[in-house]
C-alpha positions as CSV (number, residue, x, y, z in Angstrom):
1,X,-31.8,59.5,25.2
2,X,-31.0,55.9,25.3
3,X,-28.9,55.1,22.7
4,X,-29.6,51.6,21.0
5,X,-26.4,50.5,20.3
6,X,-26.0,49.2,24.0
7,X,-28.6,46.8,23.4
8,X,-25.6,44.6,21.7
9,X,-24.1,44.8,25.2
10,X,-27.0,43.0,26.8
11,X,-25.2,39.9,29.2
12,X,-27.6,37.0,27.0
13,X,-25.9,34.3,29.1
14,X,-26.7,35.8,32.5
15,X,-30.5,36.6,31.2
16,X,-30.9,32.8,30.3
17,X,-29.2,31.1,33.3
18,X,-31.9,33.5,35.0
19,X,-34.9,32.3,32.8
20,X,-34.1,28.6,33.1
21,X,-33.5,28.7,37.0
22,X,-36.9,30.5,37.0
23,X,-38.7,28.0,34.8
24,X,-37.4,25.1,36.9
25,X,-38.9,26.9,40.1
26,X,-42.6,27.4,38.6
27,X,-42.2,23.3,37.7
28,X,-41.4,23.1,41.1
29,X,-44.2,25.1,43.0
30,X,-47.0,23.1,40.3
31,X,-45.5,20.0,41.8
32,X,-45.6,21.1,45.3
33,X,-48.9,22.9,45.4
34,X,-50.5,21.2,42.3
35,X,-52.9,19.3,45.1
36,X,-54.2,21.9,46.9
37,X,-58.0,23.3,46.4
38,X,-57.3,27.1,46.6
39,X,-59.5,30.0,45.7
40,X,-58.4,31.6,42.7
41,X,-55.4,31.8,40.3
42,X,-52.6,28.9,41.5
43,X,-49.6,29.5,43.1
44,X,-47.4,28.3,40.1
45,X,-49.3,30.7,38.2
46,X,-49.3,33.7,39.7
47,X,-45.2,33.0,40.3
48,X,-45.4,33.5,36.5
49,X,-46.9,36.5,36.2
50,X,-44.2,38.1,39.1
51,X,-41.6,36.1,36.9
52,X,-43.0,38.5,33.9
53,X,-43.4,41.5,36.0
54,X,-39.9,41.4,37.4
55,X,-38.8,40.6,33.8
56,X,-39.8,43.5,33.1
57,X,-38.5,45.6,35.7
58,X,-35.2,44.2,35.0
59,X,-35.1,45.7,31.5
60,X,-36.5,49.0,32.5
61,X,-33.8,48.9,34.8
62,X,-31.3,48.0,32.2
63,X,-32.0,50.8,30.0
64,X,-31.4,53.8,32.9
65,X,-27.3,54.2,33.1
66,X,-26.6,53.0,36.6
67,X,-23.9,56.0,37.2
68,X,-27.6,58.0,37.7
69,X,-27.6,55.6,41.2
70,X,-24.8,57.2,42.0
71,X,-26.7,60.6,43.3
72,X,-30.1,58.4,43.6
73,X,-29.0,56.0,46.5
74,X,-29.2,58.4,49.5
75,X,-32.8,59.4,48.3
76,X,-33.8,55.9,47.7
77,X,-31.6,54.7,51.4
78,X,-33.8,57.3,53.7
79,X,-37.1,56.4,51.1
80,X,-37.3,52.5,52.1
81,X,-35.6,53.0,56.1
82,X,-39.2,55.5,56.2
83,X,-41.0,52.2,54.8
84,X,-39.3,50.2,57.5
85,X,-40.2,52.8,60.2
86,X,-44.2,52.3,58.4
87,X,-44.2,48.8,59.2
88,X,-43.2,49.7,62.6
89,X,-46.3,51.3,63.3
90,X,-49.0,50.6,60.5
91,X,-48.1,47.4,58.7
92,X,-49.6,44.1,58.6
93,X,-48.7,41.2,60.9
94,X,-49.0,37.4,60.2
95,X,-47.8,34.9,62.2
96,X,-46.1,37.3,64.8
97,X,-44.3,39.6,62.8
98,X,-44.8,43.0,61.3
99,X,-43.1,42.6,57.6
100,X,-45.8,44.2,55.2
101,X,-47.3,46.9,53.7
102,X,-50.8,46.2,52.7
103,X,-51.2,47.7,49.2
104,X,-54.7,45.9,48.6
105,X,-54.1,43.7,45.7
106,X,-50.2,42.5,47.7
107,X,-48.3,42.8,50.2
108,X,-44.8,44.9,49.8
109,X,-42.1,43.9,52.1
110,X,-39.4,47.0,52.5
111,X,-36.9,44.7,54.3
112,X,-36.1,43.3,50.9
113,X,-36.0,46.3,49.2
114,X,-33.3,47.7,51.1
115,X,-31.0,44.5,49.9
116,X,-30.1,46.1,46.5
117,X,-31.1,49.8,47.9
118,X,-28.0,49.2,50.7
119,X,-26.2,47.2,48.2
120,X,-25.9,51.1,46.0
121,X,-25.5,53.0,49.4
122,X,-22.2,50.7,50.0
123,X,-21.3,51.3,46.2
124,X,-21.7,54.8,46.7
125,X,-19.6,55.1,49.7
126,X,-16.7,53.0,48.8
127,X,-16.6,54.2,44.9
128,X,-15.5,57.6,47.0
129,X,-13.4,56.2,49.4
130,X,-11.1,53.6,47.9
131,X,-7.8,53.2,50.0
132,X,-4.9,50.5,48.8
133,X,-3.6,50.3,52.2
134,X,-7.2,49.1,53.4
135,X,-10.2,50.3,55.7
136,X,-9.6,51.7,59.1
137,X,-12.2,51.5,61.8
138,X,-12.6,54.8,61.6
139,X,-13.1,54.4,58.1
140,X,-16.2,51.8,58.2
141,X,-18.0,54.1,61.0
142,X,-20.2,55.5,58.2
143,X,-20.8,52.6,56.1
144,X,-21.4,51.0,59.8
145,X,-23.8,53.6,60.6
146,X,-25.9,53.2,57.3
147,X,-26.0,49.2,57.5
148,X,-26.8,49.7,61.7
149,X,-29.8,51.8,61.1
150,X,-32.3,49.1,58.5
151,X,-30.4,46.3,60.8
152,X,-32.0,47.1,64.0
153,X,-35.4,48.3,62.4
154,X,-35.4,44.8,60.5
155,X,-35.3,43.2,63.8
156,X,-37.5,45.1,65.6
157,X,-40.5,43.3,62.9
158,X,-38.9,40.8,63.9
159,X,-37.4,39.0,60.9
160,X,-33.8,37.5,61.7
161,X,-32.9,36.1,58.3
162,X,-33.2,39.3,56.3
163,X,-31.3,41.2,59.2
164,X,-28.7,38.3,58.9
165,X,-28.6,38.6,55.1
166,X,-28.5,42.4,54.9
167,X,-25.2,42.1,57.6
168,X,-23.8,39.2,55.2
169,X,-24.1,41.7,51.8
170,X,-22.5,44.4,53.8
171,X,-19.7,42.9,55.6
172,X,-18.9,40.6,52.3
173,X,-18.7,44.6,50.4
174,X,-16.9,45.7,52.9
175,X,-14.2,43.1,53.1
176,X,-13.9,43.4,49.3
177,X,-13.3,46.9,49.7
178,X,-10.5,46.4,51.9
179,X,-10.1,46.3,55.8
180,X,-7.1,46.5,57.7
181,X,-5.5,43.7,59.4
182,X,-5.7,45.1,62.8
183,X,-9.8,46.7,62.4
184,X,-10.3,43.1,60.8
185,X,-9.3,41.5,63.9
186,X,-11.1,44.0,66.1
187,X,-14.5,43.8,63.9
188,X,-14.0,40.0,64.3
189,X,-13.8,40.5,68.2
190,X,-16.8,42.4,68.4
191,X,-18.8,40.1,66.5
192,X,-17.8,37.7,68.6
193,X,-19.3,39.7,72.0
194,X,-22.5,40.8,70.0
195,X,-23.0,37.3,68.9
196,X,-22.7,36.6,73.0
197,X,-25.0,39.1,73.9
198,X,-27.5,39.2,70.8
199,X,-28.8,36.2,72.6
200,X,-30.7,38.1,75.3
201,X,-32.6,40.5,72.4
202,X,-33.5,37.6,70.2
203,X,-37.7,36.5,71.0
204,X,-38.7,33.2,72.5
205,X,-39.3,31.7,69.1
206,X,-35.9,32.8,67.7
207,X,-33.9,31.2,70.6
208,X,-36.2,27.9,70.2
209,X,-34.8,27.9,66.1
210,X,-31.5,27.8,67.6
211,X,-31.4,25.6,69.8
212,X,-33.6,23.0,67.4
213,X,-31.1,23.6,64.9
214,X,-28.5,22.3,67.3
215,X,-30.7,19.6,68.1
216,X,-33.9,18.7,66.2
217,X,-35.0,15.9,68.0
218,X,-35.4,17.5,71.1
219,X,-38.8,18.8,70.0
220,X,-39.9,16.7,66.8
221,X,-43.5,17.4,66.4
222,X,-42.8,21.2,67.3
223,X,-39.8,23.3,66.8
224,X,-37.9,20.4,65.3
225,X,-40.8,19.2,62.4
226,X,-39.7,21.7,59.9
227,X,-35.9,21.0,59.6
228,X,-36.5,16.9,60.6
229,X,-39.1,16.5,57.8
230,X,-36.8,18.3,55.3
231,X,-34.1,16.2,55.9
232,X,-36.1,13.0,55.5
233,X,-37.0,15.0,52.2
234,X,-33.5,15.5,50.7
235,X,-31.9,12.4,51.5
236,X,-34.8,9.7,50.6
237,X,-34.3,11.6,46.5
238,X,-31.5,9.3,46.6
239,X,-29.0,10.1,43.3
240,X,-32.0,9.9,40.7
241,X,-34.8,10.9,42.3
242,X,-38.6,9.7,43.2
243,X,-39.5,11.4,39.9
244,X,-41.6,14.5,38.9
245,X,-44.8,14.9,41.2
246,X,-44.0,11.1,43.1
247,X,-42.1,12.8,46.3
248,X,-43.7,11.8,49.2
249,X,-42.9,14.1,51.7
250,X,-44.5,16.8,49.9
251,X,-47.5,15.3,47.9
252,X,-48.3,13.7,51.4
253,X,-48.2,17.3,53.1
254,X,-45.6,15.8,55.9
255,X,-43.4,18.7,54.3
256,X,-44.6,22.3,55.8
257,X,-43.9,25.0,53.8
258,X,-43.2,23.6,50.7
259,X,-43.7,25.9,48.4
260,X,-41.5,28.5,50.0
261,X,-39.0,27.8,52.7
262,X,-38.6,24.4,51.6
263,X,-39.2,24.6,47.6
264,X,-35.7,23.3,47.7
265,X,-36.3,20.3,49.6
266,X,-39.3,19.2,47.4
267,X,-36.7,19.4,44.1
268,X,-33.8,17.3,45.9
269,X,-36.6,14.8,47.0
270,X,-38.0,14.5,42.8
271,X,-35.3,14.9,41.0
272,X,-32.5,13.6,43.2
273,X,-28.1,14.5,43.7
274,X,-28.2,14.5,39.4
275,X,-31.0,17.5,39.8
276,X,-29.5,19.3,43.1
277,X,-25.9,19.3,40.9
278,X,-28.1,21.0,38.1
279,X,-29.7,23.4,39.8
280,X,-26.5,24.4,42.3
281,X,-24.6,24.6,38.4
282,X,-27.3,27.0,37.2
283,X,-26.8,28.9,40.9
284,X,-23.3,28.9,40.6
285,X,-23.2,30.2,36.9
286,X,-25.3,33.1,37.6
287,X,-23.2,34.2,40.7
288,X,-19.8,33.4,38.9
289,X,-21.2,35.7,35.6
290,X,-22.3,38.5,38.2
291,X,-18.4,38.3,39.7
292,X,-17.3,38.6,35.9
293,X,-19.2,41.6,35.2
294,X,-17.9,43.3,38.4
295,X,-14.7,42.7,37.0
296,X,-14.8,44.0,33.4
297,X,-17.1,47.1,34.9
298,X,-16.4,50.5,33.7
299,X,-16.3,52.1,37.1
300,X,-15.4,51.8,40.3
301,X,-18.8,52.4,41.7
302,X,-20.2,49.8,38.9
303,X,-17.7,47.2,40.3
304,X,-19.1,47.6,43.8
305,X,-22.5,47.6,42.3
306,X,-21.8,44.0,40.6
307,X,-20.2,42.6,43.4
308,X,-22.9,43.5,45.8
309,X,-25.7,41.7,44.1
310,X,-23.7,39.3,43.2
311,X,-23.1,38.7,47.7
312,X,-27.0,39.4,47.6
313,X,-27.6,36.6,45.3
314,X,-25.0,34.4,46.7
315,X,-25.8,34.6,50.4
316,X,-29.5,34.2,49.6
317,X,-28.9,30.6,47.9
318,X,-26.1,29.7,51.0
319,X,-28.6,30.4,53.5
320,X,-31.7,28.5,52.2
321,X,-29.7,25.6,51.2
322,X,-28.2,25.1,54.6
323,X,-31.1,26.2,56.4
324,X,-33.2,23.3,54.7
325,X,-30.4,20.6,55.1
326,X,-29.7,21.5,59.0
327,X,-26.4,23.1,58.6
328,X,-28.2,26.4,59.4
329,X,-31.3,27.3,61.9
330,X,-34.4,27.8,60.4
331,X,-34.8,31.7,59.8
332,X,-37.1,32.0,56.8
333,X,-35.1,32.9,54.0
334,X,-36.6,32.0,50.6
335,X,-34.4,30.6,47.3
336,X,-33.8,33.2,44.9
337,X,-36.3,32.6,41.8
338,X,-37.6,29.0,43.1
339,X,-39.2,29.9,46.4
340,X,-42.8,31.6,46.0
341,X,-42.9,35.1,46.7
342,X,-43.8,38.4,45.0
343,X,-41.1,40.6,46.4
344,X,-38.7,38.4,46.9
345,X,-38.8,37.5,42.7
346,X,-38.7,41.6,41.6
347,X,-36.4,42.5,44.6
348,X,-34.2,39.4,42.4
349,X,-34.9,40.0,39.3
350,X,-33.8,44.0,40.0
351,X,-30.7,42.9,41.1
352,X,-30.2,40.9,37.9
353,X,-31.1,44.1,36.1
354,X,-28.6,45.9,38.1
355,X,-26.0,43.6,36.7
356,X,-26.7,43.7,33.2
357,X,-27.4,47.3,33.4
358,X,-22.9,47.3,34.2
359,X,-22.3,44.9,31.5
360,X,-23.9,46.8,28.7
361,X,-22.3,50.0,30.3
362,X,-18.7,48.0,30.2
363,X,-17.4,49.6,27.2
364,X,-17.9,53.6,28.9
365,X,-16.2,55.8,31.1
């Protein structure tokens, strides 16, 4: 029975950081999409109600001790790789790639269930297996195993940046954990020859990102138009801003994807370097309080909980935010809570469950 008391223990800070970051995206996507004639509810709108839903999954998460993940993650691990192997062969494809389940009224997207679901696999894992004197390789071929398996169905859909973020969350969980000097520099070796030869498996289009990122203005109307346009973007918001709704990159439509890719560079454009310090603030708070927890957790397998969605949350804003400023190639990774999306908001707002869920639980062993 769930024993009330906790609710004393709920992390208030981390829920409002959460709410406000949130509220700033909706503002966002009515500026960005405010102009368009589309059939039926808007797209600010219906953000809102999957800001509501994955409120409220966040508290039903809350309320179920996460110690019960402990003997739930291998269940829930082969559950969502079986979704991934579905998509393989029944899901829906838009624009080229085979990401969705089509459940009528959405779409569900396994790859980004499997963030949080791998991030309690790796919990699991190294909860048991904790060694001071770090990691062997011998050590990581499980976890290796269980992060290869999602990695190479993820890519087969194809969809780079969620294979690139799901290796990010593992390896950053791993090296907290612990790796020895020596399997360090050997893991770092064969990154370096996979990296050489991942270059032959990646598709036409993924090769073109690449090489656009590198240099844009070799194809600006094509490849190049996303990242050139987003640039403009961000650096003509100047230090104050053009002001709400008066960007013109995005009320003129020169800025594609606006309202998901690139929800970041209609803010910098509007609100300027005062609103990008904000909002990075707000970003770094709720990571910062998500390392805190981690720290003060109860358990060892609540630490590694914390610290994983914490990395999941962490890599998530890194990427976007150099992918829309050129530092990164374009792979289609959305901002956590600003960027529109269904799953993307509850696969988040789970995680952030996840955390608060450890710091109410802080206080038992």
């Amino acid at each position: 029975m769930f024993d009330r008391r906790l609710l004393t223990h709920i992390d208030s800070p981390l829920l409002l950081l959460l709410l406000v970051t949130a509220a700033l995206g909706i503002l966002n996507l009515y500026s960005s999409t405010s102009n368009w004639n589309l059939a039926g509810t808007a797209v600010y709108i219906r953000q809102a109600y999957w800001l509501g839903l994955g409120f409220g999954l966040a508290l039903l998460v809350s309320l179920v001790d996460y110690r019960h993940l402990y003997h739930a993650a291998p269940f829930a691990y082969l559950a969502v790789v079986g979704l991934l192997a579905f998509v393989l062969l029944f899901g829906k494809t838009s624009m080229g790639a085979t990401r969705w389940i089509d459940l009528g009224p959405f779409h569900l997207q396994p790859s980004e269930i499997m963030k949080p679901v791998m991030v309690m696999m790796l919990a699991r894992y190294f909860s048991r297996q904790e060694n001071p004197f770090g990691h062997s390789l011998r050590d990581l071929l499980l976890p290796g195993a269980l992060l290869a398996l999602p990695l190479l169905l993820i890519m087969k859909q194809p969809d780079l940046g969620t294979a690139l973020l799901l290796l990010f969350i593992g390896s950053t969980m791993i090296l907290f954990a612990g790796v020895r000097r020596a399997t360090l520099a050997g893991l770092a070796g064969l990154a370096v020859a996979a990296a050489g030869g991942g270059w032959f498996l990646l598709h036409d289009y993924q090769k073109q990102r690449i090489l656009t990122f590198l240099n844009p203005d070799r194809d600006p109307l094509g490849a190049g138009y996303h990242i050139i346009q987003s640039k403009i973007a961000v650096g003509s918001g100047g230090f104050w801003g053009k002001g709400f709704m008066q960007g013109t990159q995005s009320q003129l439509s020169f800025l594609p994807e606006r309202h998901t890719d690139f929800a970041f560079s209609v803010f910098a454009e509007e609100w300027g370097l005062i609103g990008c310090l904000v909002l990075l603030g707000l970003y770094l708070l709720i990571v910062v309080r998500g390392i805190l927890i981690a720290r003060k957790a109860g358990s060892p397998f609540g630490m590694y909980l914390a610290i994983g969605i914490s990395a999941m949350l962490f890599w998530h804003i890194s990427v976007n935010l150099a992918m829309v400023i050129g530092l990164l190639p374009v792979v289609g990774v959305p901002l956590p809570l600003f960027s529109y999306g269904g799953t993307c908001m509850v696969t988040t707002m789970i995680g952030v469950g996840l955390l608060n869920n450890v710091a109410m639980r802080r206080f038992m062993f």
